[in-house]
N, C-alpha and C positions, 0 to 999 in steps of 0.2 A: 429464446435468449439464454443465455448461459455466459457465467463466467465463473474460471476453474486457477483456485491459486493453489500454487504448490509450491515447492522449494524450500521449505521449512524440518526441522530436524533438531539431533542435540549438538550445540558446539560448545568449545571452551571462552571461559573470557579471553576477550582480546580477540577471538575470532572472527569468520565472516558471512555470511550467506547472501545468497542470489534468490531472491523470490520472486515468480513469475506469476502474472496473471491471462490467461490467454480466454481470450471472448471465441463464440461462435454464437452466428443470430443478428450480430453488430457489430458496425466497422468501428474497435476503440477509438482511431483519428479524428473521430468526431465527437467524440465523450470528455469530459473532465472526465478523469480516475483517479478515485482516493485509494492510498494504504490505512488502514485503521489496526487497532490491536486491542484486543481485552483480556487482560490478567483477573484473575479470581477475585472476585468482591470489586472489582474496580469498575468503573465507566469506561464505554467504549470511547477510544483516544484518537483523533485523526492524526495521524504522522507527516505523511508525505502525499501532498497533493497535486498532480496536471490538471491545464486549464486543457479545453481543445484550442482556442484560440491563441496561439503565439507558444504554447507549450510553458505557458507560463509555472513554474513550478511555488509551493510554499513546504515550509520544513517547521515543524514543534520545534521549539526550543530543544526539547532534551532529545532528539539527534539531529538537530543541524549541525554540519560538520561531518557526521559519521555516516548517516542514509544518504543516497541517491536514487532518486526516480526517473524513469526514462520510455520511451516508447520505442519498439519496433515495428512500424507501421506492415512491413511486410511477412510477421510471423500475428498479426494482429495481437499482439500481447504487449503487456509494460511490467519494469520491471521493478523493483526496489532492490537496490544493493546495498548491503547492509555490512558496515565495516567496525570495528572496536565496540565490541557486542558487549554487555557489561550485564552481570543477573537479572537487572529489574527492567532488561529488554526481554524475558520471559513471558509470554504472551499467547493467545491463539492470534494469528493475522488474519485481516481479510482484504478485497480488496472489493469495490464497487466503481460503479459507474453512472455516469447522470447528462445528461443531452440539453439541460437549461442554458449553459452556456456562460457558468460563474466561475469566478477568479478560484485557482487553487484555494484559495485562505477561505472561503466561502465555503467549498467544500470539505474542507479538513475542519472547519467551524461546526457545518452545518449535517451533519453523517445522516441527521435522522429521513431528510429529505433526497438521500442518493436512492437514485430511479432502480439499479441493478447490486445484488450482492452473490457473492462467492462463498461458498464455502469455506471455512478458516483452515488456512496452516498452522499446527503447532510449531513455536520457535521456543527452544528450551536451552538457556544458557548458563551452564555448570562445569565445573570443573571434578 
């Protein structure tokens, strides 16, 4: 099992990026999958999370409105779309996955107990 996020890089504020998480090993349509982020000295932060069931999604306060998460079932990946980027969205990402079968907000609560993690993308937002 393996899952591999990429799409991370430098942008300016106000900018955007696409961050992809793409599984091999395991079908994601059957996973919650959370985005998390950790910036230096900080706690790891659940951002954006899907349920498998109903594709329920949940969003952190500080980017609801700007992130969207989504699934491509036929490239087995999900993605976070990440719009009006602001410095203190500076972060490594990651993205995980877990087959329990809890609500996004449970996920994005609960990071410690996500079954699968990714490798982190750095996201660096500067001008």
């Amino acid at each position: 099992v393996q899952l591999q996020a990429s799409g991370g890089g430098l942008v300016q504020p106000g900018g955007s990026l696409r961050l992809s998480c793409a599984a091999s090993g395991l079908t994601l349509d059957y996973y919650g999958v959370g985005w998390f982020r950790q910036a230096p000295g900080k706690e790891r932060e659940g951002l954006s999370c899907i349920s498998s069931a109903y594709n329920r999604t949940y969003y952190a306060d500080s980017v609801k409105g700007r992130f969207t998460v989504s699934r491509d079932n036929a490239k087995n990946t999900v993605y976070l779309q990440m719009n009006s980027l602001k410095p203190e969205d500076t972060a490594v990402y990651y993205c995980a996955a877990d087959h329990r079968g809890y609500s996004g907000s449970y996920y994005c609560h609960n990071y410690h107990g996500m079954a699968h993690w990714g490798k982190g993308t750095q996201v660096t937002v500067s001008s």
